[in-house]
N, C-alpha and C positions, 0 to 999 in steps of 0.2 A: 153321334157317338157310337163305337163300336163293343162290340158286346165283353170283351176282354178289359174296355175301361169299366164296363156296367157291374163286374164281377167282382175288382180287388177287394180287398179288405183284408188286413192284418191287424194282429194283437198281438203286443210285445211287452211281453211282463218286465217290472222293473227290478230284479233281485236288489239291485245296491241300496237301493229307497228301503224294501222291505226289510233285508236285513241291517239297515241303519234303524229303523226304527225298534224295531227286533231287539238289538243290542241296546239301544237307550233305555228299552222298558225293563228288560232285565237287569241293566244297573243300577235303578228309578226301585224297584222291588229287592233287589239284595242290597241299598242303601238302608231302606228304610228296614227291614228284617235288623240289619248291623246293628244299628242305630236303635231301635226302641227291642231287640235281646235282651238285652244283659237289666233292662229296668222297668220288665212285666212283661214284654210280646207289645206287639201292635196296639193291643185298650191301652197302654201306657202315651200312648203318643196323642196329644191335644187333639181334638174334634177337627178345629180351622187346618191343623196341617195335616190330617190324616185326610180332609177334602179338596185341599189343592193338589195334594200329591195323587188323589182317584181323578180330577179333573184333568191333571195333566198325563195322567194312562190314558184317557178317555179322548182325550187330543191325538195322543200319539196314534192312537188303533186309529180313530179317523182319518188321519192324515195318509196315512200308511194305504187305509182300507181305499182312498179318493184316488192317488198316484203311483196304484201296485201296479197299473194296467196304461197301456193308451192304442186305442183304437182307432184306425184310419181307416173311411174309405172312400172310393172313388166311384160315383154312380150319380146317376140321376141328375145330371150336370152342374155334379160338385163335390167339393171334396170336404169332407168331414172328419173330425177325430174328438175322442171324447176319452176321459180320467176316469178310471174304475168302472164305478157302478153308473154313470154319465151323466151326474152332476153339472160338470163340467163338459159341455160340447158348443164345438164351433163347428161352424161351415161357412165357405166360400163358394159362389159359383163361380164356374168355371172358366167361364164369358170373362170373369174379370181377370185374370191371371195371365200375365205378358208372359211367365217364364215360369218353370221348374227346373234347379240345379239340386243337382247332389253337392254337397257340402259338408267339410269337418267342423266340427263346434270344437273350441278351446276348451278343454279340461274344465277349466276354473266357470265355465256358463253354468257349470250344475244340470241337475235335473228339476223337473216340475214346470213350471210356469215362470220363465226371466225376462226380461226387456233384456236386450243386447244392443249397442250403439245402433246398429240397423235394424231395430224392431223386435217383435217378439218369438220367444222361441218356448214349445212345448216340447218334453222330452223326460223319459223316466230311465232310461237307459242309453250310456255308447256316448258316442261323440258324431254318430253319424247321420247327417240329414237331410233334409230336402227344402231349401229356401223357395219359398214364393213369393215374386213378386209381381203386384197387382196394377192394373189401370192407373188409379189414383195413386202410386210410388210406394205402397207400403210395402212392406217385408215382412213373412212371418217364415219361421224355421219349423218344421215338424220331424224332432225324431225319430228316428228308425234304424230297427237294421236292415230294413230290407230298402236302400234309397233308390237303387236301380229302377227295380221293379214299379215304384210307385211315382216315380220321377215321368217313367214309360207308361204308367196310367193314366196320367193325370194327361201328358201331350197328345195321345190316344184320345183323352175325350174333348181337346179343344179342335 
């Protein structure tokens, strides 16, 4: 493997993820503010629903805090990418990898963690990505903006 596959690694934050989450919490917060005003503030609102609706802030910041980020990299003969804080990390060696294509993901895949007709795809941003597929015939999709560059690592280190 050569020392420019040993190097990559990028981090690409997911603005859409964050500020959808962003916006849910403050509608979730000026709901409930609406709603228990006008009939004492917030001690007016029941216990069970003043703790589902902290439970469900408490989802949201998580979910948000796991899929704001995804890191990729290429080294040590294999490619890695991990969710936020890296909770969530995979790896492939590299040995197994028939191909690297740069590839468009359809709007509607979303981001975060999908199954797509041909396997899986991780992604916090863009439509744009880099399909791997393996030995054994799977497929996995890894977002990015940078697909070039990582596409050219990954064939670098096989």
């Amino acid at each position: 493997m050569n020392r420019a596959a040993q190097s990559y690694s990028h981090t690409q934050f997911g603005t859409v993820i964050v500020l959808t989450f962003a916006a849910a919490a403050i509608v979730m917060v000026a709901s409930l503010a609406l709603t228990t005003g006008s009939s004492g503030g917030i001690g007016a609102m029941p216990v069970p629903a003043l703790a589902i609706v902290g439970l469900v802030l408490v989802i949201l910041l998580a979910t948000a805090v796991v899929f704001a980020q995804l890191n990729v990299r290429v080294g040590n003969g294999e490619v890695s990418w991990r969710f936020g804080l890296g909770l969530l990390e995979h790896k492939i060696p590299i040995s197994e990898i028939v191909s690297a294509t740069v590839v468009t993901n359809p709007i509607i895949a979303g981001f975060g963690i999908r199954w797509l007709p041909d396997g899986w795809l991780y992604n916090v941003s863009g439509t744009k990505a880099v399909q791997l597929v393996m030995v054994d015939g799977r497929h996995v999709r890894i977002g990015t903006d940078e697909p070039e560059a990582l596409a050219q690592a990954i064939a670098a280190g096989r």
